[in-house]
C-alpha positions as CSV (number, residue, x, y, z in Angstrom):
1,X,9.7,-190.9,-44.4
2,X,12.6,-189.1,-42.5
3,X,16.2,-190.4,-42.8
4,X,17.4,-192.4,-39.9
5,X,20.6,-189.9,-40.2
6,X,18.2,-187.0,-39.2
7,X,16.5,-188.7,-36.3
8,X,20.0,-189.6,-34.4
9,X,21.4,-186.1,-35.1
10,X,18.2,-185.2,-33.7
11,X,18.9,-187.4,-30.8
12,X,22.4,-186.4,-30.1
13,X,21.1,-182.6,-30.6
14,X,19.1,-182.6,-27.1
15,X,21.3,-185.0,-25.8
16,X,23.3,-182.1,-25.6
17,X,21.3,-179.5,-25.1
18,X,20.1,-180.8,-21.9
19,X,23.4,-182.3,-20.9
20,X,22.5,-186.1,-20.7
21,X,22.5,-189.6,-22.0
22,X,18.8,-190.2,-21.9
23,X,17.0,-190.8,-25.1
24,X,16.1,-187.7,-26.4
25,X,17.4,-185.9,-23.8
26,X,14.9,-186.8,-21.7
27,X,12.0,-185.1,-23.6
28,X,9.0,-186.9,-25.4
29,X,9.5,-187.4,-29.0
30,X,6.3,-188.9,-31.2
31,X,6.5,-190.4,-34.8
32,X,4.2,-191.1,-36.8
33,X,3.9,-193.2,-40.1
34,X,3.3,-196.7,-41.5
35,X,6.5,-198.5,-43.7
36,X,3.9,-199.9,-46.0
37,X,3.7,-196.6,-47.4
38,X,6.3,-193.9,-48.4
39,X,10.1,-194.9,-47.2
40,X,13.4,-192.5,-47.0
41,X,14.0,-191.5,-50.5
42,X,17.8,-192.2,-51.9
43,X,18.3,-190.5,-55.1
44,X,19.2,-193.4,-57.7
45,X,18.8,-196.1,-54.7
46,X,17.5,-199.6,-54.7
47,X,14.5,-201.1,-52.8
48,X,17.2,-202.1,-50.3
49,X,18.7,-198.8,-49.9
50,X,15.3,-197.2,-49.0
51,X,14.8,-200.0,-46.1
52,X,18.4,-199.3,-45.1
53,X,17.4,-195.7,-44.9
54,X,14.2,-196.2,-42.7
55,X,13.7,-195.4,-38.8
56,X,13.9,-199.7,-38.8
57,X,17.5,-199.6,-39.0
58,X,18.2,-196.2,-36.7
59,X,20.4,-196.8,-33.6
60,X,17.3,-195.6,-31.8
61,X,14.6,-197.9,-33.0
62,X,15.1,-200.8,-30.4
63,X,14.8,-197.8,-27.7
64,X,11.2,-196.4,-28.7
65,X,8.0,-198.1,-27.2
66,X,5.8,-199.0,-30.5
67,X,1.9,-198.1,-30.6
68,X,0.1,-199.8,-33.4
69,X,-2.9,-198.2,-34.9
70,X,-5.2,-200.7,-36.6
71,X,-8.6,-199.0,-37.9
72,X,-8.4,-197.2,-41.1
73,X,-9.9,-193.9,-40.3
74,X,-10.3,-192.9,-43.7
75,X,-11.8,-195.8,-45.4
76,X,-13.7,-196.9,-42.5
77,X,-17.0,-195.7,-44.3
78,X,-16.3,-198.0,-47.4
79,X,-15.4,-201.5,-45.9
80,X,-14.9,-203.4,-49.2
81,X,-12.1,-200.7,-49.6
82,X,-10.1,-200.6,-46.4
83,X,-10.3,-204.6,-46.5
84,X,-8.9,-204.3,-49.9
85,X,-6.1,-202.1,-49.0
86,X,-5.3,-203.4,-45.7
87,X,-4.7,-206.9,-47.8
88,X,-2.3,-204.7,-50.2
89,X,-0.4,-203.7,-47.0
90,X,-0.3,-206.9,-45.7
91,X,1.3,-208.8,-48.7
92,X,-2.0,-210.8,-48.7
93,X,-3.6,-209.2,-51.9
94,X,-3.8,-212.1,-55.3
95,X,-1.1,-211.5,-58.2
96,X,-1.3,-212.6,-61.6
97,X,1.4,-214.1,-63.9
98,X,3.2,-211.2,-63.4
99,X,3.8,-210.8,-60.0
100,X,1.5,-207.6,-60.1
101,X,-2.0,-206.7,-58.3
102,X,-4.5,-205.8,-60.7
103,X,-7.1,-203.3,-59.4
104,X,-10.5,-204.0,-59.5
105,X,-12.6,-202.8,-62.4
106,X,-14.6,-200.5,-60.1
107,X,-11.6,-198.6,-59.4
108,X,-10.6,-198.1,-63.0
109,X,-11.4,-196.1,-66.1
110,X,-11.0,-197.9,-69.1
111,X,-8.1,-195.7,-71.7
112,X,-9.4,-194.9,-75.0
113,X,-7.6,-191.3,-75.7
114,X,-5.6,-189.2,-72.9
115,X,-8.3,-186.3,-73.5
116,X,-11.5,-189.0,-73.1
117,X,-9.9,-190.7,-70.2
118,X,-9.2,-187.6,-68.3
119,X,-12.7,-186.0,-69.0
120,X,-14.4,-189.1,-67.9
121,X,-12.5,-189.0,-64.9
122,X,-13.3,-185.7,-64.0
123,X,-17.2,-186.2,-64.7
124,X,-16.7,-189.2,-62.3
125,X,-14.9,-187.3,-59.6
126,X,-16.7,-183.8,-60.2
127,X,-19.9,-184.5,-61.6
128,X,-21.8,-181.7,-60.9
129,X,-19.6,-178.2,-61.5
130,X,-22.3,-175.9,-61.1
131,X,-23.4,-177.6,-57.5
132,X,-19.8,-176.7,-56.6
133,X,-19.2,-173.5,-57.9
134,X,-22.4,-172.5,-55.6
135,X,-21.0,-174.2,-52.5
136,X,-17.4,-173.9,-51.5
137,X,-18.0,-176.9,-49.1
138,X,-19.2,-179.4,-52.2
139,X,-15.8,-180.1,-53.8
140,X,-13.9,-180.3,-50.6
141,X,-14.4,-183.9,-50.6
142,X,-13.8,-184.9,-54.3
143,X,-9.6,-185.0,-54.7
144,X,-8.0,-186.3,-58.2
145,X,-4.3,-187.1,-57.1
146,X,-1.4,-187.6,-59.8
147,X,2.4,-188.3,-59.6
148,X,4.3,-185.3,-60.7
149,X,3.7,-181.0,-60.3
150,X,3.0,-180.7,-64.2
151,X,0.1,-183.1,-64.4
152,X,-1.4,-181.3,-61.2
153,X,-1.1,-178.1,-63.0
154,X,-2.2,-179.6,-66.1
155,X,-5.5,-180.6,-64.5
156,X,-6.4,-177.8,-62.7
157,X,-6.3,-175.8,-65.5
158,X,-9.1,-178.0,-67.4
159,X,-10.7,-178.2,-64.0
160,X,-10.5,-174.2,-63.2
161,X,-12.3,-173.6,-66.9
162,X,-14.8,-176.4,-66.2
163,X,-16.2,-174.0,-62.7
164,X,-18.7,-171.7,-64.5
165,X,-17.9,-168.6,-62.4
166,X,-15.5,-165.7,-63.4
167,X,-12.3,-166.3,-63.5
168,X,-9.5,-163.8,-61.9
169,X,-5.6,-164.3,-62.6
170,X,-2.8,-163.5,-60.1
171,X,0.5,-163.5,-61.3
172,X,3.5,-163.3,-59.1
173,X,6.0,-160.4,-58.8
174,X,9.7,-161.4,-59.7
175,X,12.5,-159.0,-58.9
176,X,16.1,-158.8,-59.4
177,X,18.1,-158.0,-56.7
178,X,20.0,-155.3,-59.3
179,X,17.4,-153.1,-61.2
180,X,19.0,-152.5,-64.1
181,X,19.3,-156.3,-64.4
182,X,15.5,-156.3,-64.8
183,X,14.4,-156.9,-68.2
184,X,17.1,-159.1,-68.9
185,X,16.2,-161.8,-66.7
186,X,12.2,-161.4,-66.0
187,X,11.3,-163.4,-68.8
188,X,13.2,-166.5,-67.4
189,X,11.4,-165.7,-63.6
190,X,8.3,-166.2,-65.5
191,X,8.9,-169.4,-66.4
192,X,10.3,-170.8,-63.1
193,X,8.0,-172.5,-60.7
194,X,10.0,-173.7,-57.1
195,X,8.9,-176.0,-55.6
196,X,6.9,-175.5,-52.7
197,X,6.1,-172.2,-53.9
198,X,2.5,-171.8,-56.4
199,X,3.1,-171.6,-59.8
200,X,4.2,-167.5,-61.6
201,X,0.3,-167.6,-62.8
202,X,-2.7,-168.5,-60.7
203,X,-6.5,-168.5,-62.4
204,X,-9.1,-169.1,-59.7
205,X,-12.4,-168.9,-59.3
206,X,-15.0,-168.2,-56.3
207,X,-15.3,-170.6,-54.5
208,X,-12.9,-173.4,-55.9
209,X,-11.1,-175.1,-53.2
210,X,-7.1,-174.6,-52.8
211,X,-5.0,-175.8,-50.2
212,X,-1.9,-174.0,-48.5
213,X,1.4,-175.4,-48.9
214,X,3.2,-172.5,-45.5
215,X,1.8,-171.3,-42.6
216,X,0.6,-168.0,-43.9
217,X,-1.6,-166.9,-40.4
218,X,-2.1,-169.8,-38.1
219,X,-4.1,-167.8,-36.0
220,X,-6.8,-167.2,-38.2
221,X,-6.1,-171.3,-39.4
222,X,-4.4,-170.3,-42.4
223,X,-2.1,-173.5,-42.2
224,X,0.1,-175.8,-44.4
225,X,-2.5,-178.7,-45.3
226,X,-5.8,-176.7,-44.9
């Protein structure tokens, strides 16, 4: 996903840090990815722009030694699946008329209403809240994932009320760098939400699974991803 921009001023960075032409500056640099999946984003770009973007077309990429992993790690438990995507990613997988791969019907709920839809696709995904909400371990493995922040938020909110256990509330602490500025402008904190940051107003429960988005104390594996 990283911009073949960054990676050369990466290269030319310990090029001169260590006062040589060696790729690298001599040290041992790993990457790790797959171009079927996510490329260099360009805001407003075309399909080209995002190839012309890519680690493919860096000064550098002719120099790297290439390792190819093959086995689906992830999927390897569900063969019918991997198989399925691995033809996706190899540009093997049947279109119809318009030039589009239709997913099986075991891997889609069928739309009546937005609310019906979603609820049957959480009973799918979640189908047993109390089991859960007893064991911290039991949703760990169940994962609903969506395009955009709001629709996350969205759900976890009618997820969060599903969990039968009390709920408790954080809110987040906005200040103004002058006081007397305060009141004027913590209504509009409220309502911000950074990215990368959790939302102003948190409702969890015991035992319902969140993941960290910084290192908050990586000695006691509090991580960004766990």
């Amino acid at each position: 996903m990283a911009k073949k921009r960054m990676l050369d001023v990466f290269d030319l960075l310990l090029k001169d840090l260590m006062d040589t032409n060696m790729l690298f500056g001599g040290k041992v640099v790993v990457f790790g990815g797959d171009f079927r999946q996510f490329l260099p984003v360009v805001r407003n770009g075309k399909k080209e722009d995002f190839i012309n973007e890519s680690l493919l077309y860096s000064t550098i990429w002719d120099e790297l030694e290439k390792l190819q992993l093959s086995e689906n790690m992830r999927a390897k438990i569900d063969p019918a699946f991997c198989d399925y995507f691995m033809r996706i990613g190899n540009g093997q997988e049947r279109v119809n008329s318009n030039n589009k791969i239709e997913l099986p019907d075991s891997l889609v709920i069928p739309f009546t209403t937005e609310d019906e839809s979603l609820h049957h696709l959480f009973a799918m995904t979640f189908s047993n809240a109390q089991a859960y909400s007893s064991n911290s371990c039991s949703a760990d493995s169940h994962v609903i994932l969506t395009t955009k922040n709001d629709f996350v938020n969205e759900i976890n909110d009618i997820l969060i009320a599903k969990f039968p256990e009390k709920p408790t509330t954080f809110v987040a602490i906005d200040e103004i760098v002058e006081p007397n500025d305060q009141s004027q402008f913590e209504d509009l904190l409220h309502t911000l939400n950074p990215a990368g940051l959790p939302p102003y107003k948190i409702t969890l429960k015991e035992n319902c699974p969140i993941i960290l988005l910084r290192n908050l104390n990586p000695y006691e594996g509090l991580c960004n991803g766990t």
